[in-house]
SEDRENFI-750157 format. One line per field, with one value per residue (C-alpha): residue number from 1; residue in three letters; chain; x, y, z. Coordinates in steps of 0.2 Angstrom, whole numbers, plus 2048, in hexadecimal, padded with zeros to 3 digits. Each point is the difference from the previous one (the first is absolute). Example, Ala and Ser with C-alpha at 12.3 -4.5 7.8 and 13.67 -1.06 7.14 Angstrom:
fipa <- 1 | 2 $
keti <- ALA | SER $
tidren <- A | A $
c1 <- 83E | 806 $
c2 <- 7EA | 811 $
c3 <- 827 | 7FD $
***
This chain:
fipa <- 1 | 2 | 3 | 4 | 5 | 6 | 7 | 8 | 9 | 10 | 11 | 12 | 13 | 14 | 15 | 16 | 17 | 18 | 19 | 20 | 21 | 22 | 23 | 24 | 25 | 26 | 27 | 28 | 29 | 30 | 31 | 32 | 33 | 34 | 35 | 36 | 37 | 38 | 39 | 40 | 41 | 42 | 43 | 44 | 45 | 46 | 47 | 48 | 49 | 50 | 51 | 52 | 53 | 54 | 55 | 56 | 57 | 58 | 59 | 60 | 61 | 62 | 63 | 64 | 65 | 66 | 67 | 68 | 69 | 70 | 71 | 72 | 73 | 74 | 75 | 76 | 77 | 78 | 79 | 80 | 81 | 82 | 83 | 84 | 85 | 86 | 87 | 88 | 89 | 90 | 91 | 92 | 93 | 94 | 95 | 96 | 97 | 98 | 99 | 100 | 101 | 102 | 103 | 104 | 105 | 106 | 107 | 108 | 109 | 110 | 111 | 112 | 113 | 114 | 115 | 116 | 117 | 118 | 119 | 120 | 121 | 122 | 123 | 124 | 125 | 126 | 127 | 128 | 129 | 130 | 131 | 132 | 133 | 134 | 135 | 136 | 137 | 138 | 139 | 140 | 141 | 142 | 143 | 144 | 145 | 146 | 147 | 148 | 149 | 150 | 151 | 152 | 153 | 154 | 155 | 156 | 157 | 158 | 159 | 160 | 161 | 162 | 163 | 164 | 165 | 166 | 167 | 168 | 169 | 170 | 171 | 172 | 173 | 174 | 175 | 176 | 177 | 178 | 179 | 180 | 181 | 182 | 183 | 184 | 185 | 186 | 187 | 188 | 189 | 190 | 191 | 192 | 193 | 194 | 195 | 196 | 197 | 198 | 199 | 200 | 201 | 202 | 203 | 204 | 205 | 206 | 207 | 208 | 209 | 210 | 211 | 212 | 213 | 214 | 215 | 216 | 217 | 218 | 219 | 220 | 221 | 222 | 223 | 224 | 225 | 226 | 227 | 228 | 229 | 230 | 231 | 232 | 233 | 234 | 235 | 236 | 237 | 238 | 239 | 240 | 241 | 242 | 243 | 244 | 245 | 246 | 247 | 248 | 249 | 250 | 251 | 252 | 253 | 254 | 255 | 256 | 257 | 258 | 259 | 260 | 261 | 262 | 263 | 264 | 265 | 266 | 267 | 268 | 269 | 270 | 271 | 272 | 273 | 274 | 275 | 276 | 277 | 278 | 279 | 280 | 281 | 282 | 283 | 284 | 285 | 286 | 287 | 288 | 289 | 290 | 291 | 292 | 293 | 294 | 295 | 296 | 297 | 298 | 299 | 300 | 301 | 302 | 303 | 304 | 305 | 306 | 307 | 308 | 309 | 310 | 311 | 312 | 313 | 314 | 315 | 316 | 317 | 318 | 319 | 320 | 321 | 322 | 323 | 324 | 325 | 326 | 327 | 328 | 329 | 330 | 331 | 332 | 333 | 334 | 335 | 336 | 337 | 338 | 339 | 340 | 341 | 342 | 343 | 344 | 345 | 346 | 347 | 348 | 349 | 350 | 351 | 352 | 353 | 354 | 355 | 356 | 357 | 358 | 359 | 360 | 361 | 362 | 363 | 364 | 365 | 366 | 367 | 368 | 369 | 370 | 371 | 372 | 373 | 374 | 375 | 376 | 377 | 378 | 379 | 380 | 381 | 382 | 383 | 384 | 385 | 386 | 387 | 388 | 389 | 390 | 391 | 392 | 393 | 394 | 395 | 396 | 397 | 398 | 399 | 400 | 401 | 402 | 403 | 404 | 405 | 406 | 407 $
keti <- UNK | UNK | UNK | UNK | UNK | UNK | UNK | UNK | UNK | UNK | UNK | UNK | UNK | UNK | UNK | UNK | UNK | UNK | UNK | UNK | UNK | UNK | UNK | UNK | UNK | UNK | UNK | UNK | UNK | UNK | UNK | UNK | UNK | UNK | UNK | UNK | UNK | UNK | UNK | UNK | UNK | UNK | UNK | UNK | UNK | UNK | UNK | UNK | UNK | UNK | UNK | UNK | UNK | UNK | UNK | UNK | UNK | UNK | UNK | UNK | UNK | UNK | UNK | UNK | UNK | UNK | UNK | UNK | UNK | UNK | UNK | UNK | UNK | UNK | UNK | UNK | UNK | UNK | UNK | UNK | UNK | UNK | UNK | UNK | UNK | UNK | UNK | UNK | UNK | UNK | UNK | UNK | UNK | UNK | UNK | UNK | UNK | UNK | UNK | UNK | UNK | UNK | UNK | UNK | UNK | UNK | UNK | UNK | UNK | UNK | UNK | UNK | UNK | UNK | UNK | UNK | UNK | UNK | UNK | UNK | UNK | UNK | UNK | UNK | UNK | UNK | UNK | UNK | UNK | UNK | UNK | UNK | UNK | UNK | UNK | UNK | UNK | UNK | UNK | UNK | UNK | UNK | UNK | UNK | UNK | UNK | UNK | UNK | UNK | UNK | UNK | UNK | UNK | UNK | UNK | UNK | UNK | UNK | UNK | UNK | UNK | UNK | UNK | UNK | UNK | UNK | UNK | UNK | UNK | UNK | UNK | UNK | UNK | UNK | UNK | UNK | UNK | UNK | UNK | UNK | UNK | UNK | UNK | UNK | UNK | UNK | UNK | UNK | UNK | UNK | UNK | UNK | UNK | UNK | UNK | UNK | UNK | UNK | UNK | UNK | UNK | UNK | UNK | UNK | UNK | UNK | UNK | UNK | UNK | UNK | UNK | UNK | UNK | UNK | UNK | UNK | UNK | UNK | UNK | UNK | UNK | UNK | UNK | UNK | UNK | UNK | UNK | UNK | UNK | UNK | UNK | UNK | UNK | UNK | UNK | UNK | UNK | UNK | UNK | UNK | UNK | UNK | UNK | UNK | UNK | UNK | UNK | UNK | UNK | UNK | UNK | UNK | UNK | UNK | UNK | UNK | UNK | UNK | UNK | UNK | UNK | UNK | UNK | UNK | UNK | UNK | UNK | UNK | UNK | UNK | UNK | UNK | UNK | UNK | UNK | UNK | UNK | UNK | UNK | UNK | UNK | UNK | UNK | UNK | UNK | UNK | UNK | UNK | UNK | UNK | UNK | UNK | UNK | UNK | UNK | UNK | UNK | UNK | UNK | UNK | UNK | UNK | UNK | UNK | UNK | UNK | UNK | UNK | UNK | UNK | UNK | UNK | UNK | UNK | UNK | UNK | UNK | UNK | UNK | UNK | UNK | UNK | UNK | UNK | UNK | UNK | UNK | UNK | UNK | UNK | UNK | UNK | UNK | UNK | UNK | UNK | UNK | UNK | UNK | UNK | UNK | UNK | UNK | UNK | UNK | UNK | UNK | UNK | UNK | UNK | UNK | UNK | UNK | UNK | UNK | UNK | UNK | UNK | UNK | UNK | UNK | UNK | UNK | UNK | UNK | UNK | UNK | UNK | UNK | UNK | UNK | UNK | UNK | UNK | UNK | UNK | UNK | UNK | UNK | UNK | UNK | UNK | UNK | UNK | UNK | UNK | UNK | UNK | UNK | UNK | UNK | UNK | UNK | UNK | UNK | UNK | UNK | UNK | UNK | UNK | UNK | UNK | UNK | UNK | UNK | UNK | UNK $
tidren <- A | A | A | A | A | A | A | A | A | A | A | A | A | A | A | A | A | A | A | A | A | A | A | A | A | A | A | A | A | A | A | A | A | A | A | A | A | A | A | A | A | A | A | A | A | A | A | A | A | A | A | A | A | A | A | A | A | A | A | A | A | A | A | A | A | A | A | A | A | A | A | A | A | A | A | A | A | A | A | A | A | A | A | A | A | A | A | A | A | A | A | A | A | A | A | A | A | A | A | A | A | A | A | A | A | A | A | A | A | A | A | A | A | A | A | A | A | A | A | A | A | A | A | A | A | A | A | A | A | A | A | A | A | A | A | A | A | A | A | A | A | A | A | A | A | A | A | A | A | A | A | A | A | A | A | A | A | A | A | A | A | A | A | A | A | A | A | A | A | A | A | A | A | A | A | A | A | A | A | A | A | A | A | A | A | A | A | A | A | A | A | A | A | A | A | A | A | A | A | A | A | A | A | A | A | A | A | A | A | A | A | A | A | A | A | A | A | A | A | A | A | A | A | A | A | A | A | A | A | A | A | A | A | A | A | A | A | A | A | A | A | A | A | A | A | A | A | A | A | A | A | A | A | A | A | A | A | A | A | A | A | A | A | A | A | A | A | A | A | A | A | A | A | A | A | A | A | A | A | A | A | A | A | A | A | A | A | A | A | A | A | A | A | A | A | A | A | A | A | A | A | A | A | A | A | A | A | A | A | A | A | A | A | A | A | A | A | A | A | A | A | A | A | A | A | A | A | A | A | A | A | A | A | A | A | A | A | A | A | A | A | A | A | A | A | A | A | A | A | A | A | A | A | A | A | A | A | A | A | A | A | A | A | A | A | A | A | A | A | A | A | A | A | A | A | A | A | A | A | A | A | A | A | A | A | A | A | A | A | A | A | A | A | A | A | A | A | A | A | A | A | A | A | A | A | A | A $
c1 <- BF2 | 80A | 7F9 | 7FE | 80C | 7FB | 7F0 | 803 | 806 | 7F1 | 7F2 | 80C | 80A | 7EF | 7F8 | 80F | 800 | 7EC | 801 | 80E | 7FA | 7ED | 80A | 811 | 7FA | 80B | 7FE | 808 | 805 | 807 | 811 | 800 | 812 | 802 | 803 | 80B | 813 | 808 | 810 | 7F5 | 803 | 7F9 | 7EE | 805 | 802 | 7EE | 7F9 | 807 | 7F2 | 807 | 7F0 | 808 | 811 | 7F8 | 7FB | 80D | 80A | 7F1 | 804 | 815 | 7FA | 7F5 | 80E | 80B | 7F9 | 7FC | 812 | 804 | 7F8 | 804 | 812 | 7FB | 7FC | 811 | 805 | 80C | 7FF | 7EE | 7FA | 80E | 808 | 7EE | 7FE | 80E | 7FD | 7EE | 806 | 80D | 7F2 | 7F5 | 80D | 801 | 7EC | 801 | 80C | 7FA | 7EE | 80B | 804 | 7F4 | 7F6 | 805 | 812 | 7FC | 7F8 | 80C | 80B | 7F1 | 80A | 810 | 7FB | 7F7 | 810 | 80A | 7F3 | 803 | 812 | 800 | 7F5 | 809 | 810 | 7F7 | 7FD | 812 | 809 | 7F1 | 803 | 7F8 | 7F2 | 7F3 | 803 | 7FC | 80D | 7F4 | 810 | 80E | 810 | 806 | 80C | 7FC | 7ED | 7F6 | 7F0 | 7F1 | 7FE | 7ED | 7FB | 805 | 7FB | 7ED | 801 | 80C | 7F3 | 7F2 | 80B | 803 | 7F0 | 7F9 | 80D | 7FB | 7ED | 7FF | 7FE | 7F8 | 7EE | 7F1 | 804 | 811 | 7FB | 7F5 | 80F | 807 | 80F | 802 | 7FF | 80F | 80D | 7F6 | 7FD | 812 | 804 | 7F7 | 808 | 811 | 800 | 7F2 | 80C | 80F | 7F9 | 7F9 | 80F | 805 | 7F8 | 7F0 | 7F1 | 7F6 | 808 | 800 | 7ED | 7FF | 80A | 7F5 | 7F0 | 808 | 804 | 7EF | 7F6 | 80A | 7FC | 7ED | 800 | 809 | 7F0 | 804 | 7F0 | 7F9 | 7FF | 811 | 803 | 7F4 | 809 | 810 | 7FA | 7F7 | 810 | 808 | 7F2 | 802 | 814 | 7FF | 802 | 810 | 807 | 7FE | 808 | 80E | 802 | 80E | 7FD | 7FD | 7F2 | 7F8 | 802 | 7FA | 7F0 | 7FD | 802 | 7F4 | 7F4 | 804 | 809 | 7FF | 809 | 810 | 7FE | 813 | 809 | 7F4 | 7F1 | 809 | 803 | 7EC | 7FA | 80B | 7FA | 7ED | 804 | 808 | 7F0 | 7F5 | 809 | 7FF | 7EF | 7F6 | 80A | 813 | 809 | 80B | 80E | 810 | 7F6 | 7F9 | 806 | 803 | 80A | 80A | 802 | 806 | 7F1 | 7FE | 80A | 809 | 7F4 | 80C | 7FC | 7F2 | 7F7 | 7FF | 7ED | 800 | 80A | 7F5 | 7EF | 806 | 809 | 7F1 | 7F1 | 7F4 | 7FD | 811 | 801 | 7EF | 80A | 80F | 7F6 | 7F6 | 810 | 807 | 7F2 | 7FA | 812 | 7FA | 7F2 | 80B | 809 | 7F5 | 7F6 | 812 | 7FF | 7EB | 805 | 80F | 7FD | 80C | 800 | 811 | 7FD | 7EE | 80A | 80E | 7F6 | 7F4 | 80F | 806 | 7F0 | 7FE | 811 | 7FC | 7F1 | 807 | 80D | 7F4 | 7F2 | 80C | 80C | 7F1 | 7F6 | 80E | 803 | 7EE | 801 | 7F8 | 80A | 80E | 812 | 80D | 80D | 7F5 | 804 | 7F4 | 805 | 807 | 7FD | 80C | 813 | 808 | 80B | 7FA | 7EE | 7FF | 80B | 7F7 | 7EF | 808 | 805 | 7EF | 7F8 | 80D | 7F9 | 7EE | 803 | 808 | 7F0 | 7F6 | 80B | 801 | 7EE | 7FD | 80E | 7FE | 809 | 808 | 7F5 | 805 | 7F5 | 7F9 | 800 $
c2 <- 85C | 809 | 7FF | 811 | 7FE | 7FC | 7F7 | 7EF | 803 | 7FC | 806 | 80F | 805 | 7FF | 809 | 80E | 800 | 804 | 810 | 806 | 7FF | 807 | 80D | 806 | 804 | 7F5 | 7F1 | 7EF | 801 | 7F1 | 804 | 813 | 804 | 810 | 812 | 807 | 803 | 7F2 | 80C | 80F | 804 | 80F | 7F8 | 7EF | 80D | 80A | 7EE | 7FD | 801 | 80E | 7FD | 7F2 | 806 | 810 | 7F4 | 7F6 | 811 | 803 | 7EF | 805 | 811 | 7F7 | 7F6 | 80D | 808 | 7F2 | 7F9 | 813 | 7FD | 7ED | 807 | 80D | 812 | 7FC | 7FC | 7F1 | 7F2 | 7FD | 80C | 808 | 7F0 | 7F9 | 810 | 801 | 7EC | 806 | 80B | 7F5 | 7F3 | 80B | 802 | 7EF | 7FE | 80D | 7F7 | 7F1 | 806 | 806 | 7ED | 7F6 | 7F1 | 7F5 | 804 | 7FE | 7F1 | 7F8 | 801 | 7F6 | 7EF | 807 | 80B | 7F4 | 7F5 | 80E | 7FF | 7F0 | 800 | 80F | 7F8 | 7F1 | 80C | 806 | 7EF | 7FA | 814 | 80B | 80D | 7F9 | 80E | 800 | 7EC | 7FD | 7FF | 80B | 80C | 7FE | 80C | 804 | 80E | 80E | 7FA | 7F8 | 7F9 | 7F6 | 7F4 | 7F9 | 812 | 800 | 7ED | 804 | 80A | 7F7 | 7EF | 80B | 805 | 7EB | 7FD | 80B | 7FC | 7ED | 804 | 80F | 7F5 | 7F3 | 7F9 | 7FE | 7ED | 801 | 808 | 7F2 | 7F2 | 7FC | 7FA | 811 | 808 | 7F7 | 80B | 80F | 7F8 | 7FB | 812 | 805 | 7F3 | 804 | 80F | 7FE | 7F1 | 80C | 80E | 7F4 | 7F9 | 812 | 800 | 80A | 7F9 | 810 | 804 | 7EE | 800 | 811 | 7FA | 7EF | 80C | 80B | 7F1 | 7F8 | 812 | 7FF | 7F1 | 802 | 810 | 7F5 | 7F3 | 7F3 | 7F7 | 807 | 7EF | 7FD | 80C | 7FB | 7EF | 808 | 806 | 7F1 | 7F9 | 810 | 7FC | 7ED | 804 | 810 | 7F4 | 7F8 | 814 | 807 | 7F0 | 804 | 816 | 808 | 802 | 814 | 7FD | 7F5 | 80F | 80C | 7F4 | 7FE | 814 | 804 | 7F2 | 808 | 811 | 802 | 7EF | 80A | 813 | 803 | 7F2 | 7F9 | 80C | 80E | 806 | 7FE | 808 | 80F | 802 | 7FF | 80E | 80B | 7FF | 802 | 810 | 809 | 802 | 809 | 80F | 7F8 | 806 | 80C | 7FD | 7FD | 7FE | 7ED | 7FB | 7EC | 805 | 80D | 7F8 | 7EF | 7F5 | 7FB | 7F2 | 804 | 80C | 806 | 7F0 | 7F4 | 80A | 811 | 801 | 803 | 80E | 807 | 7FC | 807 | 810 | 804 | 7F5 | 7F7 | 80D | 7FF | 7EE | 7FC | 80F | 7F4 | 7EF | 80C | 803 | 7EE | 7F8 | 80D | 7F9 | 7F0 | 802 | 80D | 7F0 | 7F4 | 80A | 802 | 7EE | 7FF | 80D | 7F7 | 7F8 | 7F3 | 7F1 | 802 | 812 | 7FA | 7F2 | 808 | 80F | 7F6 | 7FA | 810 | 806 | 7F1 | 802 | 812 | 7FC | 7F3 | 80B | 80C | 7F4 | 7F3 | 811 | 807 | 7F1 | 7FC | 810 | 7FF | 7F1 | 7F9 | 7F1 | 7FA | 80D | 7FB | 80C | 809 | 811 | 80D | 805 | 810 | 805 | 7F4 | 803 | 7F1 | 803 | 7ED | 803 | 810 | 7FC | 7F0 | 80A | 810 | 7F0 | 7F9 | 810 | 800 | 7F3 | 807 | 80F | 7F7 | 7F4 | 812 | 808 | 7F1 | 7FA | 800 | 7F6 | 7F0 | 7F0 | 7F5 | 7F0 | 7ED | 7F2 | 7FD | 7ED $
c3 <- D90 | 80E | 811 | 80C | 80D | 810 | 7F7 | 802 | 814 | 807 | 80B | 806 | 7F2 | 7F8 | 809 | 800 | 7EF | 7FF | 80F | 7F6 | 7EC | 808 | 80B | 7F5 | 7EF | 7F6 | 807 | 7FE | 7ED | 7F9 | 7F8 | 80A | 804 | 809 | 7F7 | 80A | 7FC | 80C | 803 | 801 | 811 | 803 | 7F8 | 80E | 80D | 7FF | 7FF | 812 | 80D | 80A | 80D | 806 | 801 | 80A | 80B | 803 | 803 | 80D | 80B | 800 | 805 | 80E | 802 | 803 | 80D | 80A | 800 | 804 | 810 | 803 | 800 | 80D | 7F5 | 7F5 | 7EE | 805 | 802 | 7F8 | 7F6 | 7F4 | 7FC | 7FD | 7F4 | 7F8 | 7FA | 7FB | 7F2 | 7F7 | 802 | 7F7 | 7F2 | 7FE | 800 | 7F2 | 7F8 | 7FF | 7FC | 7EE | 7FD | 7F4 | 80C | 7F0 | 806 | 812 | 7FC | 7F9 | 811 | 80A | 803 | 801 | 80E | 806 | 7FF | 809 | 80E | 802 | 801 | 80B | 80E | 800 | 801 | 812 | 806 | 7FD | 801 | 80B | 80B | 810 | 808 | 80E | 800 | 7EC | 7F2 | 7F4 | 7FB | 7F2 | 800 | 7EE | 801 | 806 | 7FE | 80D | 7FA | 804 | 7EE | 807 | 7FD | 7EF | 7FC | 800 | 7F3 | 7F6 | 804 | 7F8 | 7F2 | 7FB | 803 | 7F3 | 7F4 | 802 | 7FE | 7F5 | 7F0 | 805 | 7FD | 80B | 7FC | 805 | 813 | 802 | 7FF | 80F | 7F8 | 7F8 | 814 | 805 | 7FA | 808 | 811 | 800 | 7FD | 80F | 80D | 7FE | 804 | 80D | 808 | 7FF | 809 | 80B | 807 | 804 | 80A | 7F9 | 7FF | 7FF | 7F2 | 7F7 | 803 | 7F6 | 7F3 | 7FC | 801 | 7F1 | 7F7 | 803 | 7FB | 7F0 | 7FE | 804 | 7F3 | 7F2 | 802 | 80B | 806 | 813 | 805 | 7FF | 80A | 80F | 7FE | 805 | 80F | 804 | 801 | 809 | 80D | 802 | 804 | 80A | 810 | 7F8 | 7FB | 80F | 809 | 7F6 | 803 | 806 | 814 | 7FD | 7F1 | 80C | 80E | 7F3 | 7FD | 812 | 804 | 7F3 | 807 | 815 | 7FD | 814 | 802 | 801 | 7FF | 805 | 7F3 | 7F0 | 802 | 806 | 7EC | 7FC | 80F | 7FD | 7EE | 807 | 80D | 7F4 | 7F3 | 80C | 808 | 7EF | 803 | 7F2 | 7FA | 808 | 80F | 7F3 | 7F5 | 809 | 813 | 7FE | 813 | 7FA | 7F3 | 808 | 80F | 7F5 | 807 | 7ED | 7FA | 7EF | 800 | 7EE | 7F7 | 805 | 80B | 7F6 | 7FE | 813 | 800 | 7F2 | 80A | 810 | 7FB | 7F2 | 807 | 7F7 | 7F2 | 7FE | 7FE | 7F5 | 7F7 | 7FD | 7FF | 7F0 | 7F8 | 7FF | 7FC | 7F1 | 7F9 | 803 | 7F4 | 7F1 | 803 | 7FA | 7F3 | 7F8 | 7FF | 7FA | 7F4 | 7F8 | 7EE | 801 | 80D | 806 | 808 | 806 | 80B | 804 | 805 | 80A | 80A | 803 | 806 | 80B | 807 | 806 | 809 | 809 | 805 | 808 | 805 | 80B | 805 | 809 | 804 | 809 | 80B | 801 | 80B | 7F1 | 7FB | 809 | 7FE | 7F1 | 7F8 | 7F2 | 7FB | 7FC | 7F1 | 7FC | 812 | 809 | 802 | 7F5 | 7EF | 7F9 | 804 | 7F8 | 7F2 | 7F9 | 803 | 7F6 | 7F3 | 7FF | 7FD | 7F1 | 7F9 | 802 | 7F8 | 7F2 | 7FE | 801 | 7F2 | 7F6 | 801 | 7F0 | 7F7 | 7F8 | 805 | 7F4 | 7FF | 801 | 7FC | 811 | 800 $
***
């Protein structure tokens, strides 16, 4: 007797697999394959959610005009490069989104792979900036590969749990491989250095994890562990994380050297006011009080030329993505675009979260864009790539996966 998909993935596949067969109308019927022609294009294209590429049109226009005004009131050297990438990323997004997942997901460990090799490429070949060795010339490209390593790690890891069973999840020795898969990358980009960014990647890896079935406890004993050796990490920092740390802790300590970027930030959102000083008039910004006020600090430039409406406005708008995000993934009928989409999803709210937590005064500063907002071709690109993917898993969601004997 076949076996819906997704029914033996325990509590949360399960429970996915009830919301959707109480909620969808068709439900999770064993042997289902889906009806429509998979080189009908035109059917793949009205099954695209257009909602969510409206709004991720929305954040490039928000985007837009804020790098207009970080660069001043002109197009260059912000906003019309930034634009011009936003639409042949959205080509690609469509593009992609017309790809079976089963396709896609056959790529998982060879992108993963090319991760791998591309961020070892940067520590042996990087282009050194800002004091880290985060970039990798190819070309005529200059790219950022820990941007697109996150979604390649969620990718792997929901090829290596897709078909397992609940039995299988509970095995440590079944976990290995997966953990494995995490620390790579997360050592890689640590080495950078860039440990913002290796702490987001291990949190996608463990919320795929965690959404394949892995045991909360196991969890809790990780950080356990991260807790018992924080003394021995930060002993070990880079001089400027441990600055970083310490300004978070005493912003004042040094307003004119490591707080000076921090303290900035908090005038500028608390100059915006309610309503903004006016598009174009924000003094911090114009006066260039904020620091990279066109990457990082964005948001800043948005709170204090539109004020808080205008922010609660964009912080509405990112994190409504955040949640089409994740109900593509609670919708999906087959466990490979439930994980991958749950890693996706996590992916983009830690990108806002931490982005302005940290101009916030929140957590201590790191290099995380907002994305679709701040100036940066890799950023936007591999968040333009994931939404690919997503829109592939929301096409697609009813396909059926070949099936292996899960061991």
């Amino acid at each position: 007797m076949s076996v819906p998909l997704g029914g033996r993935r325990g509590r949360f596949g399960a429970g996915l697999a009830h919301r959707i067969s109480g909620a969808g109308g068709m439900g999770m019927v064993p042997g289902y394959v889906e009806k429509t022609n998979p080189f009908a294009i035109g059917g793949k294209l009205l099954r695209v959610n257009w909602l969510f590429v409206l709004a991720a049109c929305g954040l490039a226009g928000i985007g837009y005009a804020a790098l207009y005004s970080a660069g001043g009131g002109h197009p260059e050297p912000f906003a019309e490069p930034q634009l011009v990438r936003f639409f042949a990323a959205l080509l690609m997004m469509l593009a992609i989104a017309m790809v079976d997942i089963r396709v896609l997901a056959k790529t998982s460990w060879v992108l993963w792979g090319i991760g791998v090799v591309l961020l070892a490429a940067v520590w042996k070949f990087g282009h050194v900036g800002l004091g880290a060795k985060r970039w990798l010339d190819i070309g005529p490209l200059h790219i950022q590969p820990s941007e697109f390593m996150k979604l390649f790690l969620a990718m792997a890891l929901a090829a290596w749990f897709h078909r397992a069973s609940h039995e299988r999840v509970g095995n440590p020795i079944f976990l290995l491989p997966a953990v494995v898969a995490i620390l790579v990358p997360a050592g890689l980009i640590l080495k950078e250095p860039n440990l913002g960014t290796a702490v987001i990647t291990m949190t996608i890896g463990g919320a795929v994890m965690f959404a394949a079935g892995v045991r909360w406890w196991k969890f809790a004993l990780v950080l356990a562990i991260v807790a018992v050796a924080a003394p021995f990490v930060y002993a070990h920092l880079h001089g400027y994380q441990k600055e970083r740390i310490l300004t978070f802790l005493h912003p004042g300590r040094d307003p004119l050297g490591a707080g000076y970027n921090i303290i900035q930030s908090k005038i500028a959102l608390g100059a915006g006011g309610m309503w903004g000083q006016g598009f174009l008039h924000g003094t911090q910004n114009q006066l260039d009080f904020l620091p990279e006020k066109q990457t990082d600090f964005i948001f800043t430039v948005i709170a204090e030329e539109f004020g808080f409406a205008g922010a609660v406005g964009v912080i509405g708008l990112l994190f409504s993505m955040c949640w089409m995000a994740l109900y593509t993934a609670l919708s999906c009928r087959h466990q490979y675009g439930r994980l991958v989409g749950v890693g996706i999803a996590t992916n983009l709210f830690l990108y806002c979260f931490v982005n302005m937590a940290m101009v916030m005064g929140l957590i201590p500063v790191g290099g995380v864009p907002l994305p679709l907002i701040s100036y940066g071709g890799s950023a936007q690109t591999a968040v333009m790539l994931g939404f690919g993917v997503l829109m592939s898993i929301h096409v697609h969601r009813d396909v059926e996966f070949e099936r292996q004997d899960d061991g």
